[in-house]
C-alpha angles and dihedrals in degrees: 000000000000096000085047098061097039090054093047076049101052094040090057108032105024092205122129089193080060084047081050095044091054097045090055092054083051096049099046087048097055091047087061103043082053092058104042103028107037109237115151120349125292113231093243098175078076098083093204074061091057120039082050091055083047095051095056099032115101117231108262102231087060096070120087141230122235131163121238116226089256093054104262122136115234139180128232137172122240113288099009123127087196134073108267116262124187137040130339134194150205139175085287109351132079130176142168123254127203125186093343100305127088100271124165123006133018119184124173124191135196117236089266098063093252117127119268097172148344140174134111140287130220127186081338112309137082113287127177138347111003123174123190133194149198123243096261092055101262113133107245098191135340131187149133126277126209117198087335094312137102110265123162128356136004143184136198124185131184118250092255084054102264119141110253098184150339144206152084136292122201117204089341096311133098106274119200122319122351121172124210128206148196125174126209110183117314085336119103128202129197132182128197152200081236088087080245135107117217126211107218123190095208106190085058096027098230140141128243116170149352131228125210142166101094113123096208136016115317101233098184133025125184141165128229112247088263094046101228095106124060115198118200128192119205145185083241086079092244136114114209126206116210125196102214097193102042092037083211108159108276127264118246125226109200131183104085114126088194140042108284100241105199129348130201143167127227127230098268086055099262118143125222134183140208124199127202103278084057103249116150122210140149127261132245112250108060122229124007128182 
């Protein structure tokens, strides 16, 4: 259609100023469908974007929820006999909205203005690629969602940038081999779905040792503030305690009902646990390391 109206132009007129002319309408009309309807994703780290998109976004506790006749619950805004399409907006959210249900983009931010997530919605759920990141701008995971689950690739880092851990779901679920890491020093640490833990030299990229014992994949590896203990955390319910200098067999911390999702020590050499429902609580056992 466009290519149809610049060449009429050209053949009756014969100006390239009236070509120009016509590219700059167009312009200025897809802008805008861009803006109102939906249709593609605003660039919102541009704050002229965005306070546009603000301006215009309805406050999302004004909508109201209604059922379809087929049970769904749907949003619409006051006085509208039609599900809610367009943007809506919180404190530090904002999100697009299609047909009553969250449909398109979904961006959070911290207090500060710094990116906390973004990804897409579709019917409702996470759909596609989402990053997240720490205050200070480090990305903290990123990944893809499929129908509001885990699916493919993810990556964890660390808030100074370092890589935590890396692998694949499938449907919500671990999928295949992930490796985990924490670094002491010049000193590398990397837990697997292996059921092993690997000692890593990093200046010289080299491995030293490998740890083994546990009966499942570790999830969560971390030293002790003096870096002579490493504690691991493992979907065989157990947390291990490693002695890096003596290289004695480790000693085994049992209890847990559930995987032990993460461990960590504080900085006066207490361990604590969490385990998947993302409860924290000491361990018994005082101070290690």
């Amino acid at each position: 259609m466009i290519r149809h109206i610049l060449l009429k132009r050209e053949n009756n007129l014969g100006s390239v100023v009236d070509i120009v002319s016509v590219w700059k309408v167009l312009s200025v009309f897809c802008l805008v469908f861009v803006l109102f309807v939906g249709c593609g994703e605003p660039n919102l780290d541009d704050p002229k974007v965005r306070e546009k998109i603000i301006a215009e976004a309805i406050e999302y506790d004004k909508l109201q929820t209604r059922k379809s006749p087929s049970g769904e619950e749907l949003r619409y805004a006051p006085n509208q006999e039609q599900p809610y399409t367009g943007w809506i907006k919180t404190n530090w959210t904002l999100q697009q909205f299609q047909n009553g249900k969250s449909n398109g983009l979904y961006i959070e931010w911290y207090e500060s203005g710094q990116n906390e997530e973004k990804g897409t919605m579709r019917n409702g759920t996470k759909d596609g690629r989402w990053t997240f990141w720490y205050e200070n701008g480090q990305k903290e995971r990123e990944g893809t969602y499929k129908n509001g689950e885990r699916n493919g690739l993810w990556t964890e880092w660390y808030t100074d940038g370092a890589e935590k851990s890396k692998g694949n779901y499938k449907a919500g679920k671990k999928d295949g081999a992930w490796t985990f890491s924490y670094q002491k020093g010049n000193t590398l640490a990397s837990g697997s779905s292996d059921k092993t833990i690997r000692l890593w030299e990093v200046r010289r990229e080299e491995h030293l040792r490998t740890l083994t014992g546990h009966t499942d994949e570790v999830i969560s590896v971390a030293f002790s503030p003096d870096g002579n203990t490493l504690a691991s955390g493992s979907s065989d319910k157990t947390i291990r305690l490693w002695d890096i200098r003596s290289g004695e067999p480790p000693r085994t911390l049992t209890g847990h009902t559930d995987w032990v999702f993460s461990v960590s020590f504080s900085s006066d050499g207490q361990i604590a646990g969490k385990w998947e429902s993302g409860r924290d609580y000491p361990l018994v056992g005082g101070q290690h390391g």
